[in-house]
C-alpha positions as CSV (number, residue, x, y, z in Angstrom):
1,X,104.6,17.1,171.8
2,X,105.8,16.8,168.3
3,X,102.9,18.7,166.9
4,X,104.2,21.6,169.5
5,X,107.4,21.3,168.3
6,X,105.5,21.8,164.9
7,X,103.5,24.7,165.8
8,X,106.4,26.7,167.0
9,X,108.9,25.9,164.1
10,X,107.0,26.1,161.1
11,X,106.3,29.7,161.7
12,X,110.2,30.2,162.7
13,X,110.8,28.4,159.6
14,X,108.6,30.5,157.2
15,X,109.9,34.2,158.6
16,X,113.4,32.6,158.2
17,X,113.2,32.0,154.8
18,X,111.1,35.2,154.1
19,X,114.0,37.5,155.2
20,X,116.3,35.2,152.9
21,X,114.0,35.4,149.7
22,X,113.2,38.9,150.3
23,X,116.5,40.1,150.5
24,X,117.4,38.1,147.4
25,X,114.3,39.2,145.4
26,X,113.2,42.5,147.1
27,X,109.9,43.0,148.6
28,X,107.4,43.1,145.4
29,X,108.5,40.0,143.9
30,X,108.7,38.1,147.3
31,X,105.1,38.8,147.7
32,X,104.0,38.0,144.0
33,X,105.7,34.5,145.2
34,X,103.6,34.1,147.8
35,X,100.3,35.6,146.6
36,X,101.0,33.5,143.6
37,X,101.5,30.3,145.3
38,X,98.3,30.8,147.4
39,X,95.8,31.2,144.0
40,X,98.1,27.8,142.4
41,X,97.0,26.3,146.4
42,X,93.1,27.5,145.9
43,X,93.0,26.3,142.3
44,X,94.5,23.2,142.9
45,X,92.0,22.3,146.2
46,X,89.0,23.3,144.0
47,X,89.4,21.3,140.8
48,X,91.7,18.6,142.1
49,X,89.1,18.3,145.1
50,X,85.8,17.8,142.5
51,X,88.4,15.7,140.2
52,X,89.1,13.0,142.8
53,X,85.4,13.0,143.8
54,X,84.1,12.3,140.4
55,X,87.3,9.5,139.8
56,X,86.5,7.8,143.1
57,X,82.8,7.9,142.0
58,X,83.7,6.5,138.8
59,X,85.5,3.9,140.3
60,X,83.1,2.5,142.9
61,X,80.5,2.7,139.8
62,X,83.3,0.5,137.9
63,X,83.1,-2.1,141.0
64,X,87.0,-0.9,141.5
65,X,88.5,0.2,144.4
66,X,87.9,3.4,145.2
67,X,91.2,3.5,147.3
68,X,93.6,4.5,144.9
69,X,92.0,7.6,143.3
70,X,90.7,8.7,147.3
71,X,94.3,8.2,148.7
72,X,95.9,10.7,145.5
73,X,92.9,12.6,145.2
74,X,93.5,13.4,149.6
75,X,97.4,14.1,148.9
76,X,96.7,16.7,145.9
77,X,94.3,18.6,147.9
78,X,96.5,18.3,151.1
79,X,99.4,20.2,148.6
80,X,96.6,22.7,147.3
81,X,96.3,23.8,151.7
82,X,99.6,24.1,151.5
83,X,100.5,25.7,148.9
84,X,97.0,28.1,150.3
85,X,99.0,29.0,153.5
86,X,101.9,31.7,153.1
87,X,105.4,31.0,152.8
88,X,108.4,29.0,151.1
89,X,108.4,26.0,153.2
90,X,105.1,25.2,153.0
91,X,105.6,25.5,149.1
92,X,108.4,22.9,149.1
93,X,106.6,20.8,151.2
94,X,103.8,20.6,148.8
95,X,105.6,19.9,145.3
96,X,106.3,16.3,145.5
97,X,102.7,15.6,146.5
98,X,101.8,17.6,142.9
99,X,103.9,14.4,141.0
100,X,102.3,11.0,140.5
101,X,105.3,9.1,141.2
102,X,106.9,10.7,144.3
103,X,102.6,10.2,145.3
104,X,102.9,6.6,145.0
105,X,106.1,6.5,147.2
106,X,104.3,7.9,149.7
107,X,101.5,6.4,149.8
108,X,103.7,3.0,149.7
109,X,105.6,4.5,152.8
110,X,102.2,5.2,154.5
111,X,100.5,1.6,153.6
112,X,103.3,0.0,155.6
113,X,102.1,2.2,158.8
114,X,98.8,1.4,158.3
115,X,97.1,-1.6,160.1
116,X,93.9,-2.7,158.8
117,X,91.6,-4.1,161.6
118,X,88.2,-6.5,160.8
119,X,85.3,-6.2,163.3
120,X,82.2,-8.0,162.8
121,X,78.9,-7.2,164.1
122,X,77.1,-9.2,166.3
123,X,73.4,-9.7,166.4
124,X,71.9,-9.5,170.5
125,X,69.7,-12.6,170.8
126,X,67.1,-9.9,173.5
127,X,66.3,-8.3,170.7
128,X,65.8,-11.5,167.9
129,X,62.2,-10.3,167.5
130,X,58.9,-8.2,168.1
131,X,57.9,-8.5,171.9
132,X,54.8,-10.3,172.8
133,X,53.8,-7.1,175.2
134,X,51.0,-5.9,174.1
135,X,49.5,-2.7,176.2
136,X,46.0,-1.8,176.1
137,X,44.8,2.0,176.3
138,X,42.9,4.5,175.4
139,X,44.0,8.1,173.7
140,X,42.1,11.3,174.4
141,X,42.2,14.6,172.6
142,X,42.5,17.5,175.0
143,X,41.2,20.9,173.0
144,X,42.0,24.1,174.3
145,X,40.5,27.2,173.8
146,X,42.4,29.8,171.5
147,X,41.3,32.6,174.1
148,X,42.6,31.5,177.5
149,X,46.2,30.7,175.6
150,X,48.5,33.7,176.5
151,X,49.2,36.6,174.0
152,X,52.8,37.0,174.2
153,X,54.2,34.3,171.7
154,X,57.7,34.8,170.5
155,X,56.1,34.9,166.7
156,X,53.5,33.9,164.4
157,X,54.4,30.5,163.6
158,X,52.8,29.2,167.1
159,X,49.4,31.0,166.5
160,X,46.6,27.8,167.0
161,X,45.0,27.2,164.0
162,X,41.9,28.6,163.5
C-alpha cells in the first residue's frame, strides 16, 4: 500500500512543483533545470558507479570490509537515478545522499533496521560418499545415412558432417 500511495503522489508532487517553478522561472529555464539535473543524474551513476566498484575492489584486495564503500557507493548511484528522472522533488530528494556526512546518518539510521541472520550449511550424511553401484553395459554407435535424413533443415549449421 505505501508504495501505491508512492506511485500516485510522487507524480502529483513533481507537476505541483513544475507549475510553481515554471511560473517563477518561465518555461526555458524550468527546463534547463531539469535537463540539467538529469546529465548531473547520468554523470553521477556512471563514474560514481565504476568508483565504488573499483573502492570496494580495493578493499576486499586490502582484507577490509567491503561494506562501507558498497553501502556509499549504492546511496551515490541511488541519487545519480534520481537526479536521472525529471522533476524538483526528486532533485531534493537526492542532495543529501551527494554529502558524506548526511550519508553516514543514513546509513546509521538504516543499520539499526537491519537484522543480520547466520545460517550454516549442513552436510546430508546419504550423500557422504561415491555409491558402491556399479552398472555394467555396453554403448553402441548408431550411424545414419546422410541421404535418408530429410532435406528441409531450418539452416546450415545441422548439415551431418561429411
Amino acid at each position: 500500500m505505501p508504495f501505491l500511495a508512492l506511485f500516485v503522489l510522487l507524480p502529483l508532487i513533481e507537476i505541483a512543483l513544475f507549475v510553481l517553478v515554471g511560473g517563477w522561472l518561465g518555461l526555458w529555464p524550468t527546463l534547463g533545470l531539469v535537463v540539467l539535473g538529469a546529465v548531473i543524474g547520468l554523470a553521477l551513476v556512471r563514474n560514481q558507479g565504476f568508483a565504488a566498484l573499483r573502492d570496494v575492489q580495493r578493499s576486499a584486495q586490502g582484507m577490509g570490509d567491503p561494506a562501507h564503500p558498497l553501502a556509499h557507493g549504492a546511496l551515490i548511484v541511488l541519487a545519480g537515478f534520481l537526479l536521472l528522472l525529471p522533476g524538483f522533488f526528486t532533485d531534493l530528494l537526492a542532495l543529501p545522499l551527494l554529502f558524506p556526512p548526511s550519508r553516514n546518518l543514513i546509513l546509521r539510521q538504516l543499520a539499526r533496521r537491519v537484522v543480520v541472520v547466520a545460517g550454516a550449511a549442513r552436510r546430508d550424511p546419504r550423500w557422504a560418499g561415491a555409491r558402491d553401484d556399479i552398472i555394467d553395459g555396453e554403448a553402441t554407435e548408431i550411424a545414419q545415412d546422410p541421404a535418408s535424413l530429410p532435406r528441409n533443415r531450418p539452416s546450415g549449421w545441422t548439415n551431418p558432417p561429411e
